[in-house]
C-alpha positions as CSV (number, residue, x, y, z in Angstrom):
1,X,10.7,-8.2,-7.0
2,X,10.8,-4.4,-7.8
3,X,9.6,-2.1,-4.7
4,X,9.9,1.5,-4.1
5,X,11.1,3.1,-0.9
6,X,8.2,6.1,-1.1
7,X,5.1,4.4,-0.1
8,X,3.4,1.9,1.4
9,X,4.5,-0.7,-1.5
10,X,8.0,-1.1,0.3
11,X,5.6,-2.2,3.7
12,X,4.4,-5.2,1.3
13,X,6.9,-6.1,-0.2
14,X,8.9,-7.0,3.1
15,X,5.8,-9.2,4.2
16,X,5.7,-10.8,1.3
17,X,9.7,-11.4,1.2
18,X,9.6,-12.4,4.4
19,X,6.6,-15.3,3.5
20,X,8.2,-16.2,0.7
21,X,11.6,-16.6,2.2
22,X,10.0,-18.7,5.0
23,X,8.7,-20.9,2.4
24,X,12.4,-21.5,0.7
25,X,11.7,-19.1,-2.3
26,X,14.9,-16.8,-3.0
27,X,14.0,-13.2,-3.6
28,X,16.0,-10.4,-4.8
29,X,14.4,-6.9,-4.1
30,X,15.4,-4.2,-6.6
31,X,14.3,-1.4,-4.6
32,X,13.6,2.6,-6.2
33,X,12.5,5.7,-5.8
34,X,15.6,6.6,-2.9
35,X,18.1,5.0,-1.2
36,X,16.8,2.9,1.6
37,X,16.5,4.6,5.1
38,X,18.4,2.3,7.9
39,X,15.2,0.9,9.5
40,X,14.0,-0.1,5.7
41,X,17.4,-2.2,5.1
42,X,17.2,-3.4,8.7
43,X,13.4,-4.9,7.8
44,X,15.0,-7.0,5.7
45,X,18.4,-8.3,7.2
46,X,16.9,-11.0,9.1
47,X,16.0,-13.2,6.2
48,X,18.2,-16.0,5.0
49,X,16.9,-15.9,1.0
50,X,16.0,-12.1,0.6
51,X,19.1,-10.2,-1.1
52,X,18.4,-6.7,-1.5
53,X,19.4,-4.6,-4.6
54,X,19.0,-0.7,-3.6
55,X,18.9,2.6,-5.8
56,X,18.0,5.9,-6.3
57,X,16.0,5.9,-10.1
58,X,13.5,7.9,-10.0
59,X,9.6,6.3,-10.2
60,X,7.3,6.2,-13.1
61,X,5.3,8.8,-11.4
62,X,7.7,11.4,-10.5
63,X,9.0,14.4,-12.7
64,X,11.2,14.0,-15.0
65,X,11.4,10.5,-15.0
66,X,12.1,8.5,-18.4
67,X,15.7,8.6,-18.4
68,X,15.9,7.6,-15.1
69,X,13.2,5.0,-15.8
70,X,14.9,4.1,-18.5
71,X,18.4,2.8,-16.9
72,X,16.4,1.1,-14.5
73,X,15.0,-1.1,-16.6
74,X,18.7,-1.8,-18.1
75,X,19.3,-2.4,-14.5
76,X,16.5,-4.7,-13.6
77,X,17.4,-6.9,-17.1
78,X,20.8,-7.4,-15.9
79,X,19.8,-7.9,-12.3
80,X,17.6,-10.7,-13.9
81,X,20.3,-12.5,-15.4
82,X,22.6,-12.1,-12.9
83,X,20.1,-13.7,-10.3
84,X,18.8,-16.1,-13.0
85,X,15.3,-15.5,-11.2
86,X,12.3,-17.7,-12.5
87,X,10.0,-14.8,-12.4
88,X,10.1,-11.3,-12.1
89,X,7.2,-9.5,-10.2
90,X,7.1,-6.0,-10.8
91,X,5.6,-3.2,-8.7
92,X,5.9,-0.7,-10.9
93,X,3.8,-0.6,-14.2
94,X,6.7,0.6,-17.1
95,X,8.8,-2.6,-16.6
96,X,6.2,-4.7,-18.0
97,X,7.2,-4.0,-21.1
98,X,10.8,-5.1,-20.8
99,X,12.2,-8.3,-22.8
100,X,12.5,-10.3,-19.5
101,X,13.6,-13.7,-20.3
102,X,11.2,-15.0,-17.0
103,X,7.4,-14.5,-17.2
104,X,6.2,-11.3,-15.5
105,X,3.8,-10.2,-13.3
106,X,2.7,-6.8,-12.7
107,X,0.9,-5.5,-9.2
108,X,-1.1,-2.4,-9.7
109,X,-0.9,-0.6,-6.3
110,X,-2.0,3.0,-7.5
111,X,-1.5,4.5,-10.6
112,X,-1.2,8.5,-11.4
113,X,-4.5,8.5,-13.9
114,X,-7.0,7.3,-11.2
115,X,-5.6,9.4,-8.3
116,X,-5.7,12.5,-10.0
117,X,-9.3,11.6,-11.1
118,X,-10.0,11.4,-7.5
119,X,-8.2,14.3,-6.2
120,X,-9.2,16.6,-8.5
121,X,-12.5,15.1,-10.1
122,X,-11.1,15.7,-13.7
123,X,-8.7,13.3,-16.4
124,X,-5.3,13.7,-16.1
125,X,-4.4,16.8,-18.0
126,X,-2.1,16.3,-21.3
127,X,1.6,16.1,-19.6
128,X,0.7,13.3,-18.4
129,X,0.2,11.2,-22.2
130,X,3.3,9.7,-21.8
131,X,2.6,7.8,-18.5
132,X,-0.3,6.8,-19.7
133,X,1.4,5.1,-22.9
134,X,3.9,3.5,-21.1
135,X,1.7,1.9,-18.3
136,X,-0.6,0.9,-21.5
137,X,2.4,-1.0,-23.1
138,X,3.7,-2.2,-19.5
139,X,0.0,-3.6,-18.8
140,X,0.1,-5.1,-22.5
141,X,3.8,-6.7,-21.9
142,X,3.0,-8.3,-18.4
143,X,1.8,-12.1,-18.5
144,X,-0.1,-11.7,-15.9
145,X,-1.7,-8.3,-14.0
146,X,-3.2,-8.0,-10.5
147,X,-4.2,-5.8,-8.1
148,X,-5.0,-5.6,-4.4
149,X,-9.0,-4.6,-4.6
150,X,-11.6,-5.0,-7.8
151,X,-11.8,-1.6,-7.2
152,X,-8.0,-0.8,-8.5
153,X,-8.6,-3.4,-11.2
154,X,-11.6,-2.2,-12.6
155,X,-9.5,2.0,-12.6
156,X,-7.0,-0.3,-15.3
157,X,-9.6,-0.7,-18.0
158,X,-11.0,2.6,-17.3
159,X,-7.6,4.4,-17.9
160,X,-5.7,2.3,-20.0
161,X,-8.5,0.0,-21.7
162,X,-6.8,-3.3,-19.6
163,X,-8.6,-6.4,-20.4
164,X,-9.7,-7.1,-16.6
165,X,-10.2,-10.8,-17.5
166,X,-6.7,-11.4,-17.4
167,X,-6.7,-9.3,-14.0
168,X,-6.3,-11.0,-10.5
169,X,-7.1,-9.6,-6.9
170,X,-4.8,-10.2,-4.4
171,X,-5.4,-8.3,-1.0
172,X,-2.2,-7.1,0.9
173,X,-1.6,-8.6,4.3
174,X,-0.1,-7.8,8.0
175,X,0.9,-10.1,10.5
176,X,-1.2,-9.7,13.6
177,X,1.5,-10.8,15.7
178,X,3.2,-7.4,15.0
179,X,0.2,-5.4,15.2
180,X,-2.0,-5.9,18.8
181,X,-4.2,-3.9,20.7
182,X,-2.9,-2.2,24.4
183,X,-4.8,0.1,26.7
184,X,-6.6,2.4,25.0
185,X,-5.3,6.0,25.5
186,X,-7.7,9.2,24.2
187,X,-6.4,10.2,20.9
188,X,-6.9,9.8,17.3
189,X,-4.2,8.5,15.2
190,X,-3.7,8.4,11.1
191,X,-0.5,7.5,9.4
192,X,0.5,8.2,5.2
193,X,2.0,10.9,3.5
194,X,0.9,14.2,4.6
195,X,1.8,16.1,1.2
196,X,0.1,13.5,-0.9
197,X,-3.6,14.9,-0.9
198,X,-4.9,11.4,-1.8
199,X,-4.5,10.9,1.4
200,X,-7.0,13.8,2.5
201,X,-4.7,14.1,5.8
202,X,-5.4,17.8,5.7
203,X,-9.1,17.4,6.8
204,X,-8.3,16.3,10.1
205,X,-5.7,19.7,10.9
206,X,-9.3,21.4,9.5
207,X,-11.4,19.5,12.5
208,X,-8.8,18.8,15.2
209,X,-9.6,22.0,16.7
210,X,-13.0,20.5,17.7
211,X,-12.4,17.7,19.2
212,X,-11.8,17.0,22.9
213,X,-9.0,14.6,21.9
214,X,-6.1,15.2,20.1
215,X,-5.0,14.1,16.6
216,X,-1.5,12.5,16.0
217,X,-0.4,12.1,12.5
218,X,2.6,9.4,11.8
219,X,4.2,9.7,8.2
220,X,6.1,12.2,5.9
221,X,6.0,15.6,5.8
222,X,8.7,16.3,3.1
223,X,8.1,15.4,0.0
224,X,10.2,13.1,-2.2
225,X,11.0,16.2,-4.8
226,X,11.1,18.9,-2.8
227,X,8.8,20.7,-0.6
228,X,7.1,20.2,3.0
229,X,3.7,20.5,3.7
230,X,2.8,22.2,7.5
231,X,0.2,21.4,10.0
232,X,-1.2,23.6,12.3
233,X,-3.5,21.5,14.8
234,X,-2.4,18.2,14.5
235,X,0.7,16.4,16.2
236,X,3.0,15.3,13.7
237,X,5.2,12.1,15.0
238,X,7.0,12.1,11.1
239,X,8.0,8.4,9.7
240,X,7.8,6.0,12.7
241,X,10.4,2.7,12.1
242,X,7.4,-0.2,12.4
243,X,8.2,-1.4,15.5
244,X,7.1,2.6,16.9
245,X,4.4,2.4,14.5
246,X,2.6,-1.0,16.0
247,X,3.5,1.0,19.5
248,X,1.1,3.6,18.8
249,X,-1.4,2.1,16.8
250,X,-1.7,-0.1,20.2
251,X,-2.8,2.6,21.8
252,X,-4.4,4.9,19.3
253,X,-9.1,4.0,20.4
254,X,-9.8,5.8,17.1
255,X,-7.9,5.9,13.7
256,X,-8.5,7.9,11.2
257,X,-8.2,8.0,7.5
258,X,-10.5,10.1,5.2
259,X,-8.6,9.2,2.0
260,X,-9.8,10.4,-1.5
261,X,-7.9,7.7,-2.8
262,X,-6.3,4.7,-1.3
263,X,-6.0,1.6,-3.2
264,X,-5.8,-0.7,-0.6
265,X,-4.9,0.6,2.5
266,X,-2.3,-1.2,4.4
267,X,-2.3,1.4,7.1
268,X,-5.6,0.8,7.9
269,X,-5.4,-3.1,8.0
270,X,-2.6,-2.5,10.9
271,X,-4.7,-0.1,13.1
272,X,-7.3,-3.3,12.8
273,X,-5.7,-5.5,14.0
274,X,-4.0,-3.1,16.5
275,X,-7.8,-2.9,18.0
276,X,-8.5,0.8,16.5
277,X,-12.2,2.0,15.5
278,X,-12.0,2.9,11.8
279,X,-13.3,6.2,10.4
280,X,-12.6,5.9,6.7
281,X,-13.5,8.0,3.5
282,X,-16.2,6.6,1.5
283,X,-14.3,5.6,-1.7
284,X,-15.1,2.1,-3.7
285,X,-11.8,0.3,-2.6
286,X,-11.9,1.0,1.3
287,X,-16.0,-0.1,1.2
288,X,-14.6,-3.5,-0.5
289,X,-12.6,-4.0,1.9
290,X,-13.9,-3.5,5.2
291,X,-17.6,-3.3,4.5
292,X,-19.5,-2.2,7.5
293,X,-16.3,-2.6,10.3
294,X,-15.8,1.0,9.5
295,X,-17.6,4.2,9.5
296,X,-17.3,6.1,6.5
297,X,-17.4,10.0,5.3
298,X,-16.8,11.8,2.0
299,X,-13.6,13.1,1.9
300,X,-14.9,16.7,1.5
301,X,-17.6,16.4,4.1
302,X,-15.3,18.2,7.4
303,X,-18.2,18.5,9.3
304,X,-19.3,14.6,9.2
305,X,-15.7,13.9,9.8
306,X,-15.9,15.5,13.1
307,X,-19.3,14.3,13.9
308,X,-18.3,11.1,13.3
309,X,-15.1,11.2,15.3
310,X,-17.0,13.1,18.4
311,X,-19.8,10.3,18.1
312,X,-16.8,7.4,18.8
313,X,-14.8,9.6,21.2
314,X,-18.4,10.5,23.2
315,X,-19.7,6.6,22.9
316,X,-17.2,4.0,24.1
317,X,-19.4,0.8,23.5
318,X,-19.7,2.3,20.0
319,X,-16.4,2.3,19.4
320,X,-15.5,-0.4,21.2
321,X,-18.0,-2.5,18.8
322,X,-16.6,-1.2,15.7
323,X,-12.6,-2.2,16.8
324,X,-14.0,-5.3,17.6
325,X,-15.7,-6.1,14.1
326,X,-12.6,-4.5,12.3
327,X,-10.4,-6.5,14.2
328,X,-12.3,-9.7,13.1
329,X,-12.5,-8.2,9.1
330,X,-8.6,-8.1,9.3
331,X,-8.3,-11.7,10.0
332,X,-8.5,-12.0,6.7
333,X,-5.8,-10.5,5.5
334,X,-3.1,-12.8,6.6
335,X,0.2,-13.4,5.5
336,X,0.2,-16.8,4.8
337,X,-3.2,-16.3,2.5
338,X,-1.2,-13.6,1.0
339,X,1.4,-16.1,0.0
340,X,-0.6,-18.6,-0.9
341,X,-2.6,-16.4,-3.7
342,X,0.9,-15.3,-4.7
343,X,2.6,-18.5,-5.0
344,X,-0.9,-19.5,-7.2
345,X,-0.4,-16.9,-9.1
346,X,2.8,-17.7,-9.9
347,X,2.7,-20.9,-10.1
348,X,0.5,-19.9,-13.8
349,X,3.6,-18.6,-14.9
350,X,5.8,-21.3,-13.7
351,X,5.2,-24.9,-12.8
352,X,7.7,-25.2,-10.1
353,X,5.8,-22.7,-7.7
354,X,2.3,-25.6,-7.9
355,X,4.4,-27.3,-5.2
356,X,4.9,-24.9,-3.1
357,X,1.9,-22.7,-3.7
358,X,-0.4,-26.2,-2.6
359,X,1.4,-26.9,0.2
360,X,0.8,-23.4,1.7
361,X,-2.7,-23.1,0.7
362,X,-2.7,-26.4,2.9
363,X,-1.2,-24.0,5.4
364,X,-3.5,-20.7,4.7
């Protein structure tokens, strides 16, 4: 299993390792995109199966990439046949294309054509033809594609004309025993990438000002290539290890994420079940998946944004009414449903996971 160390695709693919490895699957994790921060290697230590394969190669997405791409996927073809894996699931699109000798699957988390549409309302601009051809021929190469909403899935065929009948949804997943609600303490919390405008972070430094509460931000600052962005009225906490993370969403009443464009939203599936009111922006993929446990606002709407945050901070039941109903929406995203539509997904690639993939839908 490929994962980055960037974003939140290195959050899924330790729950999924850890599943997996509970259900006597070995898993080898190539991870990308930067060398492993202790807490990262320390998420996965504790399982028995999970062997992880770390490096610094540069992701699809990032500038001047290919070369570096490139010797990944050297890397990731002789990692194969070292590990003699079964199947190799891929988290990044380019790989696809490789001569694996295992059937492949490929997870669309995100992809660079559809966030820029949605950060800056307009196609992708002509530097970026060669990503597009190379996540066309990755889509074409994998044996099987999926994604974690229809919405993501449906952004393939518009992009990179993918046939979606050969496309699978399957949601991410957090384990509510790591994420539960504590006394409720008067702030407003969000957590992603501040320099990644997707993310639309900056909208609450624009509103904090007016609210009676304040507004902490968890996540990084720097960005991967270079660069910081500041804050002026929010708290920054920077990257929280999970365990501080689950702390804070526990006592976080309101969190807050007014994303342009967010795929699937892990972050927002822990401040569920961590018994936070959700104020989300009001993009395809976050309506899909939390229907009407949230309150939503368009991204460039700043002054709904704060009248929607002063509304929960000046009406408790309100809010209290919304955690509630998100809280009961997250049950749905569990781990062991997660690995149970895994396992059946790959279990259409190779026979030997119908056993195991039955037995845990038994489970799920």
């Amino acid at each position: 299993m490929t994962a980055d160390t960037v974003g939140g695709v290195w959050t899924y693919a330790v729950e999924l390792a850890r599943a997996l490895d509970a259900r006597g699957i070995e898993v080898a994790v190539a991870s990308m995109g930067a060398p492993p921060t202790a807490h990262q290697r320390q998420a996965l230590c504790d399982f028995s199966r999970v062997k992880l394969f770390p490096s610094a190669y540069k992701l699809e997405w990032m500038q001047d990439c290919w070369q570096d791409v490139d010797a990944a996927g050297a890397w990731l073809l002789r990692l194969e046949r070292e590990f003699d894996a079964d199947l190799v699931h891929l988290n990044q699109f380019d790989f696809g294309a490789l001569p694996f000798r295992a059937p492949t699957l490929v997870v669309a988390h995100s992809c660079v054509l559809s966030w820029w549409r949605a950060v800056h309302g307009s196609a992708a601009p002509p530097e970026w033809n060669p990503y597009r051809t190379r996540v066309t021929q990755g889509l074409a190469g994998a044996a099987l594609v999926a994604a974690p909403t229809r919405a993501m899935l449906a952004t393939l065929a518009e992009n990179y004309g993918f046939d979606g009948a050969r496309g699978l949804v399957l949601p991410n997943a957090a384990d509510a025993e790591r994420f539960t609600p504590a006394s409720k303490q008067p702030f407003v919390l969000a957590a992603g990438r501040f320099w990644d405008a997707a993310k639309n972070l900056a909208a609450l430094d624009q509103v904090a000002p007016q609210l009676p509460w304040p507004v902490k931000v968890a996540g990084a600052w720097q960005h991967p290539e270079g660069g910081a962005t500041v804050a002026q009225h929010v708290q920054c906490l920077g990257e929280l290890p999970r365990a501080q993370l689950a702390h804070v969403l526990a006592q976080a009443a309101i969190y807050a994420l007014p994303a342009r464009y967010e795929p699937f939203g892990l972050s927002v599936l822990e401040a569920a079940l961590s018994g936070c009111a959700l104020v989300l922006g009001d993009i395809p993929s976050l309506r899909e998946t939390w229907g009407d446990a949230a309150v939503y606002v368009r991204p460039d709407d700043h002054a709904g944004l704060q009248a929607a945050l002063l509304r929960l901070i000046q009406q408790p039941s309100e809010r209290a009414r919304l955690a509630a109903a998100a809280h009961t929406r997250a049950g749905r995203f569990t781990p062991a449903r997660q690995c149970a539509a895994y396992l059946q997904a790959y279990a259409r690639l190779v026979p030997r996971f119908a056993a195991s993939a039955t037995e845990e839908a038994a489970c799920a």
